[in-house]
PDB file as gemmi writes it, atoms N, CA and C in Angstrom:
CRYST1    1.000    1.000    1.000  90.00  90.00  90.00 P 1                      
ATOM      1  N   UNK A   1       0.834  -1.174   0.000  1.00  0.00           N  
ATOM      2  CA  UNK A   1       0.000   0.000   0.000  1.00  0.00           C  
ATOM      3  C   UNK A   1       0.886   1.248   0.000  1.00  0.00           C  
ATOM      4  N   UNK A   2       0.440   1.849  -0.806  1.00  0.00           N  
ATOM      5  CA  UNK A   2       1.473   3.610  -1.133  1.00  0.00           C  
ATOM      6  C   UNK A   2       1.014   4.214  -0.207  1.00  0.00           C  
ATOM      7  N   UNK A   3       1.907   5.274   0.205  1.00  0.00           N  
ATOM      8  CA  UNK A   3       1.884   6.194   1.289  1.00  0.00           C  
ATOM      9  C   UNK A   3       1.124   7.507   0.762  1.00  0.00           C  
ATOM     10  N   UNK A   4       0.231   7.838   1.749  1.00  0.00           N  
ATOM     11  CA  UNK A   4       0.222   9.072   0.773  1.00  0.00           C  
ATOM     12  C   UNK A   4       1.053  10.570   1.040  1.00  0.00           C  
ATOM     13  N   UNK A   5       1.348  11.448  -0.076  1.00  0.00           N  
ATOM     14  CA  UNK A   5       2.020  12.478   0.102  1.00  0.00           C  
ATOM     15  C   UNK A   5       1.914  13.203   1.369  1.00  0.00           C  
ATOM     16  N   UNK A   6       2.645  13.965   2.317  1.00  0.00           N  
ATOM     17  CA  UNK A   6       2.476  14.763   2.735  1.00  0.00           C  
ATOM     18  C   UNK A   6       1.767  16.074   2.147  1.00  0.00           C  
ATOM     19  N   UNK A   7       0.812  17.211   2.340  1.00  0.00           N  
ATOM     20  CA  UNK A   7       1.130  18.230   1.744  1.00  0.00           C  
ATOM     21  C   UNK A   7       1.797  19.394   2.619  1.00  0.00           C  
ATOM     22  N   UNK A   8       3.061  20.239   2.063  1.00  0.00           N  
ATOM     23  CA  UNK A   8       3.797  21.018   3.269  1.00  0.00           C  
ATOM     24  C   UNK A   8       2.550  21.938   3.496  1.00  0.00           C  
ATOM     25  N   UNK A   9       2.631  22.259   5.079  1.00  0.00           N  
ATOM     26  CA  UNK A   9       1.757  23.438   5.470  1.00  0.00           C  
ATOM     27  C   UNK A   9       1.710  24.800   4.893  1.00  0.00           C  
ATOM     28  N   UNK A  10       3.041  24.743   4.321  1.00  0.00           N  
ATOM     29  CA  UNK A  10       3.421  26.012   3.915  1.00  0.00           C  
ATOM     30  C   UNK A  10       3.029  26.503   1.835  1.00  0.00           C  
ATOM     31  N   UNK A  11       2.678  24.972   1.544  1.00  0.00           N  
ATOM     32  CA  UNK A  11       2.411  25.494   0.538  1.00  0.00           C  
ATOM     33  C   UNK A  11       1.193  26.238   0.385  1.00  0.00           C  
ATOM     34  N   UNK A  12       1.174  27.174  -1.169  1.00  0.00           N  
ATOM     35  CA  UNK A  12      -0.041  28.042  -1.227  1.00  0.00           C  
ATOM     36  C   UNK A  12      -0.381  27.616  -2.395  1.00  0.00           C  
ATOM     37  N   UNK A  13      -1.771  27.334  -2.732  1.00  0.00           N  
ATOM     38  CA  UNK A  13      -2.787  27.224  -3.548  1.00  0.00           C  
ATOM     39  C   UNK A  13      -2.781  28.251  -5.239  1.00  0.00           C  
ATOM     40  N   UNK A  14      -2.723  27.285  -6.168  1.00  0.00           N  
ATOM     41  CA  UNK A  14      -2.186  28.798  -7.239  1.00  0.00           C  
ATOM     42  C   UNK A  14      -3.164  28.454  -8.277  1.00  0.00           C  
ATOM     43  N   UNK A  15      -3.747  29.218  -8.857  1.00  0.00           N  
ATOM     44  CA  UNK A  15      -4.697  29.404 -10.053  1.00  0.00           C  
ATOM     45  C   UNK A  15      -3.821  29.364 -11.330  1.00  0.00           C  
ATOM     46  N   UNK A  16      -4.482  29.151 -12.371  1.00  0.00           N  
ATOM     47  CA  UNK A  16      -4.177  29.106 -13.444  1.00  0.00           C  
ATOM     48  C   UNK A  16      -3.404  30.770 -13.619  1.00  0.00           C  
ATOM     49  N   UNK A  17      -4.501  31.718 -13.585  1.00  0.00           N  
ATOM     50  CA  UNK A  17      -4.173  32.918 -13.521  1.00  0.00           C  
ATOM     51  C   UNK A  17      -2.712  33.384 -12.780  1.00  0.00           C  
ATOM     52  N   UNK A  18      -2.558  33.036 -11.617  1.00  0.00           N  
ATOM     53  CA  UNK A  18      -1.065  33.079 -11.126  1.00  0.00           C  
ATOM     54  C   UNK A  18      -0.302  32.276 -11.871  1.00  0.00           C  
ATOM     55  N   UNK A  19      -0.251  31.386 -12.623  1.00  0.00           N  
ATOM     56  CA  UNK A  19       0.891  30.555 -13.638  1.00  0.00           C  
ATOM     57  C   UNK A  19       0.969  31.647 -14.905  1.00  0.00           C  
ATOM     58  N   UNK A  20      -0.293  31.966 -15.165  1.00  0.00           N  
ATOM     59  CA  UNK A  20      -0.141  32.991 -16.196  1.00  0.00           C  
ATOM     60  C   UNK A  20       0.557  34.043 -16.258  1.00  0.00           C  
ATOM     61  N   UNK A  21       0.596  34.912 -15.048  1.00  0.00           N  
ATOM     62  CA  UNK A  21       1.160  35.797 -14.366  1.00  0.00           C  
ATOM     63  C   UNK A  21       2.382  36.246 -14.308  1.00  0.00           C  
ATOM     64  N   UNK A  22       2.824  34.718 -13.815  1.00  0.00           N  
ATOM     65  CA  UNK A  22       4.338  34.427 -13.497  1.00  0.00           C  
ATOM     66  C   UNK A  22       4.902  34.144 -14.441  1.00  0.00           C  
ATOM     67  N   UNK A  23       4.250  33.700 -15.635  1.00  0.00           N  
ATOM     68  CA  UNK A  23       5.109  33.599 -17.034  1.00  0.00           C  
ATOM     69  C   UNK A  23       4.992  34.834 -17.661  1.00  0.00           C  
ATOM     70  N   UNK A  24       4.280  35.482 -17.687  1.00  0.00           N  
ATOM     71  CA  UNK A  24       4.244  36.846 -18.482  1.00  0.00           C  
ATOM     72  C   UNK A  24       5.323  37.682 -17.632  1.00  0.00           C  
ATOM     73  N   UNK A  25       6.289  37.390 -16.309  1.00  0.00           N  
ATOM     74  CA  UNK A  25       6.662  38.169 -15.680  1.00  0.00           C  
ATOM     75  C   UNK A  25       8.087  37.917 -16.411  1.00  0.00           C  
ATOM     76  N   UNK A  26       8.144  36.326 -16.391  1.00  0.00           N  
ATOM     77  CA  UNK A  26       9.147  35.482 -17.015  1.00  0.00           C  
ATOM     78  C   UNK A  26       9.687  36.353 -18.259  1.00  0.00           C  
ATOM     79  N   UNK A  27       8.874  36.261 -18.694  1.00  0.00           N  
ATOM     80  CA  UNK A  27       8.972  36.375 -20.785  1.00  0.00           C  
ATOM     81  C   UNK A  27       9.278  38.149 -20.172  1.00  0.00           C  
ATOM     82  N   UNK A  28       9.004  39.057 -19.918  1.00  0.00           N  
ATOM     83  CA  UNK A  28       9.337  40.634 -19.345  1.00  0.00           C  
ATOM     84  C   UNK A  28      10.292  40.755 -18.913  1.00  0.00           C  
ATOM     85  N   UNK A  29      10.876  39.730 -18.034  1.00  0.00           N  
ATOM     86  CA  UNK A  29      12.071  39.859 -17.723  1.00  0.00           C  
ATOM     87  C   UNK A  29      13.437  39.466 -18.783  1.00  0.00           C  
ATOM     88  N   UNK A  30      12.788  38.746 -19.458  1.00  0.00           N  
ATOM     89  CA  UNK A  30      13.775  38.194 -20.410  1.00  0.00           C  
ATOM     90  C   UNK A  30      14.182  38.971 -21.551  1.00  0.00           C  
ATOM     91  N   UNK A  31      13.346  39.604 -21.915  1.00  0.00           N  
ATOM     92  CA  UNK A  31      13.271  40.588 -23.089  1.00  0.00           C  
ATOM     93  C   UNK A  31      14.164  41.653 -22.402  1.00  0.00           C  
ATOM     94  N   UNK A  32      13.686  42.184 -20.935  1.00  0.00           N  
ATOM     95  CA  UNK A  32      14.244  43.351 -20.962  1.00  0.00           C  
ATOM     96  C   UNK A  32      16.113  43.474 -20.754  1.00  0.00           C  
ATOM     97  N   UNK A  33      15.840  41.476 -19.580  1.00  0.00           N  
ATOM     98  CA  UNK A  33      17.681  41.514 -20.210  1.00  0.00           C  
ATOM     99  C   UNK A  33      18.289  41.660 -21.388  1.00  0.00           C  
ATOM    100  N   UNK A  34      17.057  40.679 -22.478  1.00  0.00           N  
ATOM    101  CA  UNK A  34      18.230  41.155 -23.745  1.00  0.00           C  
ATOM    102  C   UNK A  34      18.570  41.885 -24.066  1.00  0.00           C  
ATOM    103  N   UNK A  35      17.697  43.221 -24.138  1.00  0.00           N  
ATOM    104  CA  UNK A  35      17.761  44.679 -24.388  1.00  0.00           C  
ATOM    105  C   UNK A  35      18.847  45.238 -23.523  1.00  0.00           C  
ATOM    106  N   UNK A  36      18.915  44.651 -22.608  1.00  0.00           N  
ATOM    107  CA  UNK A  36      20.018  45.848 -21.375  1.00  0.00           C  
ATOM    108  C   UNK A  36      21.159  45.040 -22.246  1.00  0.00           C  
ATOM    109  N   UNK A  37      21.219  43.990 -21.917  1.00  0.00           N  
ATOM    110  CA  UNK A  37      22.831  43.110 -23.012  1.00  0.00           C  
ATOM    111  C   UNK A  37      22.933  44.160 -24.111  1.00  0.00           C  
ATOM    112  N   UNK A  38      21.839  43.653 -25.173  1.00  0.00           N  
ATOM    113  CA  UNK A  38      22.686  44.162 -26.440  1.00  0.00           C  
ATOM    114  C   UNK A  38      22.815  45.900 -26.308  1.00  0.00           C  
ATOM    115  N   UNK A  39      22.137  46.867 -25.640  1.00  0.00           N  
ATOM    116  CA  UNK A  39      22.594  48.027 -25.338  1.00  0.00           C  
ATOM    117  C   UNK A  39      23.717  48.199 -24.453  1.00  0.00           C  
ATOM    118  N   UNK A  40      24.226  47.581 -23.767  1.00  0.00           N  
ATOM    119  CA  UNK A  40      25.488  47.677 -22.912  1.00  0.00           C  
ATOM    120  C   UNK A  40      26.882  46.999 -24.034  1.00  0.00           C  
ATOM    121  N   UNK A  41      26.957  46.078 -24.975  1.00  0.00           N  
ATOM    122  CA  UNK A  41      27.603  45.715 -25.951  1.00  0.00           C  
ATOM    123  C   UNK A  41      27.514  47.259 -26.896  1.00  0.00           C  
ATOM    124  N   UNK A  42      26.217  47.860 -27.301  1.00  0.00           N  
ATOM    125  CA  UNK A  42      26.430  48.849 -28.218  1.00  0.00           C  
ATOM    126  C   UNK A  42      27.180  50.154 -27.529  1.00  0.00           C  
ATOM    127  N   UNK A  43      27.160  49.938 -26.512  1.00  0.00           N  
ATOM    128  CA  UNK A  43      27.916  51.592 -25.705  1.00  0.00           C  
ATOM    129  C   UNK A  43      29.268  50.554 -25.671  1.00  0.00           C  
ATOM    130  N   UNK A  44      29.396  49.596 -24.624  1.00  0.00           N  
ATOM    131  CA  UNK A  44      31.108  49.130 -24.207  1.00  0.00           C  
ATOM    132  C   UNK A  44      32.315  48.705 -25.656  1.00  0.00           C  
ATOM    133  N   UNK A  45      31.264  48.260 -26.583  1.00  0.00           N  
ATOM    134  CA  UNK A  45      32.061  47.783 -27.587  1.00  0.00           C  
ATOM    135  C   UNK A  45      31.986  48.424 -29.026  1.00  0.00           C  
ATOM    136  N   UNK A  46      31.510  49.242 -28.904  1.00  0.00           N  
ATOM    137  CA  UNK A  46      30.678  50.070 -30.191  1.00  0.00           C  
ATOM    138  C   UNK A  46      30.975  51.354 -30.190  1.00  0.00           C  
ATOM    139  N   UNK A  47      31.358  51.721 -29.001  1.00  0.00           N  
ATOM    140  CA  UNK A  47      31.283  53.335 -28.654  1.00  0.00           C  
ATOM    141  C   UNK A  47      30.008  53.968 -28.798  1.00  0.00           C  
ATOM    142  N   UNK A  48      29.148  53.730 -28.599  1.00  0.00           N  
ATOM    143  CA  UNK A  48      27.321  54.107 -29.123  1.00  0.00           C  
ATOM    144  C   UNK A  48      26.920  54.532 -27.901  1.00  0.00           C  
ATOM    145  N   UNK A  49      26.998  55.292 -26.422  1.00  0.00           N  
ATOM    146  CA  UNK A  49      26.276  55.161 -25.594  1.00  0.00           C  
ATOM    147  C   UNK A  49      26.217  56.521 -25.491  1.00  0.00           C  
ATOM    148  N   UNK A  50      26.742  57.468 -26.174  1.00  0.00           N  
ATOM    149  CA  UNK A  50      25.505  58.285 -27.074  1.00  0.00           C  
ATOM    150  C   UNK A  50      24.066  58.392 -27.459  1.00  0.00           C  
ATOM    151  N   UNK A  51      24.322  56.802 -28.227  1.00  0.00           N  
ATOM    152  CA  UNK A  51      22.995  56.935 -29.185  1.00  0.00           C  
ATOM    153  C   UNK A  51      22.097  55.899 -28.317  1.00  0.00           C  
ATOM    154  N   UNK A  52      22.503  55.594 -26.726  1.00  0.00           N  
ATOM    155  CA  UNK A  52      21.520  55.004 -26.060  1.00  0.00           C  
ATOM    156  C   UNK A  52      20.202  55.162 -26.022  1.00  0.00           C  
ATOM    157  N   UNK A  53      19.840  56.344 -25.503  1.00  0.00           N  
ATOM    158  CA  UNK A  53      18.451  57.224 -25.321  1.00  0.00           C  
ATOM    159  C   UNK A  53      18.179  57.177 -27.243  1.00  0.00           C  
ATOM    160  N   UNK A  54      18.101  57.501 -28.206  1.00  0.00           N  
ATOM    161  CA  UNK A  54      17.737  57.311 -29.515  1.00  0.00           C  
ATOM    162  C   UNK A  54      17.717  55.616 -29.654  1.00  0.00           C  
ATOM    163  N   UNK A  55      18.281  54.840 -29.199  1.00  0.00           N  
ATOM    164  CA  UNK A  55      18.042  53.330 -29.650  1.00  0.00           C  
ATOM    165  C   UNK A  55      16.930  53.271 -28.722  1.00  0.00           C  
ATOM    166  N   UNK A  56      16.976  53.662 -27.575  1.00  0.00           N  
ATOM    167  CA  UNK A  56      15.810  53.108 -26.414  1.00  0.00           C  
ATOM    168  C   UNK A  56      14.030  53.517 -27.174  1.00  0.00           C  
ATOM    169  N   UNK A  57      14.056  54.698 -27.678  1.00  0.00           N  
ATOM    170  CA  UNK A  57      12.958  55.646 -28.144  1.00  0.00           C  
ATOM    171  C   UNK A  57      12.144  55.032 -29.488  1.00  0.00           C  
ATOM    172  N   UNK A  58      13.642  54.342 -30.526  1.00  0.00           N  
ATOM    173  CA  UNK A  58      13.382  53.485 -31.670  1.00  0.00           C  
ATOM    174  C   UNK A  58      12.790  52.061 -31.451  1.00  0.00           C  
ATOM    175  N   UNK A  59      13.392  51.702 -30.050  1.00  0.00           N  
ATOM    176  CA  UNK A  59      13.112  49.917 -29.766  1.00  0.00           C  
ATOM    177  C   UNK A  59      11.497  50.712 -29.528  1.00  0.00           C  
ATOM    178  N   UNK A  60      10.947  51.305 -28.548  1.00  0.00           N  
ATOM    179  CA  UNK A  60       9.319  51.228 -28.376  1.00  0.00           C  
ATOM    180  C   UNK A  60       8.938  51.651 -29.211  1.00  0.00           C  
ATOM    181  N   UNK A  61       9.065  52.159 -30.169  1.00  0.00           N  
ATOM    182  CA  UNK A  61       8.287  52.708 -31.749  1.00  0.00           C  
ATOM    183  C   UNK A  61       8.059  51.618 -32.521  1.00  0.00           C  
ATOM    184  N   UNK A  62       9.128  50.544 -32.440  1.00  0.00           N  
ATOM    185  CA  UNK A  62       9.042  49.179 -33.302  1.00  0.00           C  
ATOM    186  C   UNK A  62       7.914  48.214 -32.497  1.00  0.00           C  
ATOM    187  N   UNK A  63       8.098  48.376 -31.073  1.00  0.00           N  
ATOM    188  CA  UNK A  63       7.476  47.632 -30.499  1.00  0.00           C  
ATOM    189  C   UNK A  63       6.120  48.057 -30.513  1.00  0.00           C  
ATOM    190  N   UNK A  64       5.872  49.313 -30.601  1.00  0.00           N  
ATOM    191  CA  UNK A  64       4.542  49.416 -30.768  1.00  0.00           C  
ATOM    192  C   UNK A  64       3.498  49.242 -32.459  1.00  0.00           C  
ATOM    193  N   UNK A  65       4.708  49.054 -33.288  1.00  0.00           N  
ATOM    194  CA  UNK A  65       4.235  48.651 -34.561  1.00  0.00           C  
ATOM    195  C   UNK A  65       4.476  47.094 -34.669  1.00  0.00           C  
ATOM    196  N   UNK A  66       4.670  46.550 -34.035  1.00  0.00           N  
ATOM    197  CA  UNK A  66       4.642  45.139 -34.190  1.00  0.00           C  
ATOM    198  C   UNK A  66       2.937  45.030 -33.139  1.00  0.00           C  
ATOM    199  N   UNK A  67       3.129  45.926 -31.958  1.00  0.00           N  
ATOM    200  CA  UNK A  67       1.638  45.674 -31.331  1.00  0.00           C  
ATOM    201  C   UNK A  67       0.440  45.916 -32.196  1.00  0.00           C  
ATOM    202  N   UNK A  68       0.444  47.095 -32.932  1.00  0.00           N  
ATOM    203  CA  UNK A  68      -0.469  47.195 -33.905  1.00  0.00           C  
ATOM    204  C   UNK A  68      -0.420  46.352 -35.294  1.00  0.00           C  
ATOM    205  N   UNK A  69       0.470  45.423 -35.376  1.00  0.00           N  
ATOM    206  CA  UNK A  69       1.065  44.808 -36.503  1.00  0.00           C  
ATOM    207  C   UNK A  69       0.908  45.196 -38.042  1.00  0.00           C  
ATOM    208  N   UNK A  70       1.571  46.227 -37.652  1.00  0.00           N  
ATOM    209  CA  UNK A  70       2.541  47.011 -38.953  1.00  0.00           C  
ATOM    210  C   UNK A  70       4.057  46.387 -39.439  1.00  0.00           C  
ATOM    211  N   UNK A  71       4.037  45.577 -38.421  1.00  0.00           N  
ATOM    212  CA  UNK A  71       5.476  44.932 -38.579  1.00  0.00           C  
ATOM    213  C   UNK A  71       5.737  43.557 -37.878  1.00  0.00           C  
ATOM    214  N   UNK A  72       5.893  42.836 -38.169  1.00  0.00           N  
ATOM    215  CA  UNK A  72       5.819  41.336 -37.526  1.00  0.00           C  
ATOM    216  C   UNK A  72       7.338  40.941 -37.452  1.00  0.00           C  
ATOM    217  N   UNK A  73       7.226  40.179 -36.202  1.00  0.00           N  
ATOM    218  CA  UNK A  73       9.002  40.071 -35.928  1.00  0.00           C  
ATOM    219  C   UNK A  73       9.399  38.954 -36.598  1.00  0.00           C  
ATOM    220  N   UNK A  74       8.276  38.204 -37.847  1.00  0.00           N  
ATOM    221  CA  UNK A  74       8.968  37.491 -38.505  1.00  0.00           C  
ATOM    222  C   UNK A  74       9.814  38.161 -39.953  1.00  0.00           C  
ATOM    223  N   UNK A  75       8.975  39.262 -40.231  1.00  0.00           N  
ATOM    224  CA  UNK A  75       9.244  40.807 -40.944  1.00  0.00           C  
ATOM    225  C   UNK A  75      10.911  40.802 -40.727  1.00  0.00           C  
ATOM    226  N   UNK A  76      11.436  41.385 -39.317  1.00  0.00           N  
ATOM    227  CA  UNK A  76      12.152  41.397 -38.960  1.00  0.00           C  
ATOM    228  C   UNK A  76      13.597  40.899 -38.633  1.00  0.00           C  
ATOM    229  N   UNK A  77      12.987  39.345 -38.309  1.00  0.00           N  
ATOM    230  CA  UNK A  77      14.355  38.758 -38.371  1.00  0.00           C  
ATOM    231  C   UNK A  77      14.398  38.147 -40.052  1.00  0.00           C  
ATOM    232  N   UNK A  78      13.904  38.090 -40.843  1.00  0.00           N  
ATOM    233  CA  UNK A  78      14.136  38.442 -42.688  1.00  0.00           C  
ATOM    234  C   UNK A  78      15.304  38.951 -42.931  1.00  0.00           C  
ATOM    235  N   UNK A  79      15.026  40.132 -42.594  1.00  0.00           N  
ATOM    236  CA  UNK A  79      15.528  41.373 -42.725  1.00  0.00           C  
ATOM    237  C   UNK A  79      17.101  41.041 -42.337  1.00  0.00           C  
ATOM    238  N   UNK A  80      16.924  41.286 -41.012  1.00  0.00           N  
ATOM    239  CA  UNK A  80      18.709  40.925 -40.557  1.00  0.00           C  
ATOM    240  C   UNK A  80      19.248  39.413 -40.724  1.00  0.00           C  
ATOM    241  N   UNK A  81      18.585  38.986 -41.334  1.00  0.00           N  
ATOM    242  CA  UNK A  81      19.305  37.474 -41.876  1.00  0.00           C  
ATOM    243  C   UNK A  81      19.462  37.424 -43.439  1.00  0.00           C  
ATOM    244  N   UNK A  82      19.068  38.028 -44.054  1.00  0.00           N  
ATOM    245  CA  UNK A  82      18.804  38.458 -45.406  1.00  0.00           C  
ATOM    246  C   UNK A  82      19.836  39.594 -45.666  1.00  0.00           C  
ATOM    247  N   UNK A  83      19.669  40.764 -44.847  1.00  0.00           N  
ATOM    248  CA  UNK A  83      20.874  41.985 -45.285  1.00  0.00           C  
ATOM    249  C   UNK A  83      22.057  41.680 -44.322  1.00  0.00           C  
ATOM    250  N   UNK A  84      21.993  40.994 -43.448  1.00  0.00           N  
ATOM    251  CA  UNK A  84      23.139  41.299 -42.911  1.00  0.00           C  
ATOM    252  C   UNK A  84      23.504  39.936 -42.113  1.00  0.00           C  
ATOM    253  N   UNK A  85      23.361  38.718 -42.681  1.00  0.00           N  
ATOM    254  CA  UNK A  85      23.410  37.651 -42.143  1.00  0.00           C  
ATOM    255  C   UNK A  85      23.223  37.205 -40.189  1.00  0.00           C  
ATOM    256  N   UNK A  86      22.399  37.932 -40.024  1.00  0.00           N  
ATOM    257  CA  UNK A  86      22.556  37.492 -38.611  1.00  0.00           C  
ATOM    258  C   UNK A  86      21.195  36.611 -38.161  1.00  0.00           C  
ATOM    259  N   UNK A  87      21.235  35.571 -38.229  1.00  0.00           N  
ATOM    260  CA  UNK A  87      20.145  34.999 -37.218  1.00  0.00           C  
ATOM    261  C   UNK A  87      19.939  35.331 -35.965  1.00  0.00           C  
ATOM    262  N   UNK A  88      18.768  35.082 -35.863  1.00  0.00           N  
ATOM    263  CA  UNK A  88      17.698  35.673 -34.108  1.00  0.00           C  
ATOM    264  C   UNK A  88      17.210  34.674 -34.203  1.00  0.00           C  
TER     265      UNK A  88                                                      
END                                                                             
């Protein structure tokens, strides 16, 4: 005969909605590292941290035309794999 599980006292009860949550926090956080990476590469290795504040202003202009989809990030990575060989 199997034992049955303990459950810890301490665990808490989670909805679908909190899994949802916590992945949308996931995927926010991830994006915004990449963005801090490849902007800290364009100032340390590029000399560009100048044109920080103008790249920052351009990334939400794109992002908001991909929200309205004027531009699809399959659009996009085309583009830089096509002109300039770089896969994403």
């Amino acid at each position: 005969m199997a034992k049955k599980k303990k459950k810890s006292p301490k665990s808490i009860p989670r909805t679908q909605a909190d899994v949802d949550r916590g992945y949308e926090c996931g995927v926010n956080d991830g994006v915004a590292n990449a963005i801090a990476i490849f902007m800290m590469v364009a100032h340390d290795k590029f000399d560009l941290g100048d044109k920080i504040p103008d790249m920052w202003k351009e990334i939400t202009k794109l992002s908001e035309e991909i929200k309205e989809k004027r531009v699809t990030l399959g659009d996009i990575r085309r583009v830089l794999l096509e002109e300039y060989n770089v896969r994403v």
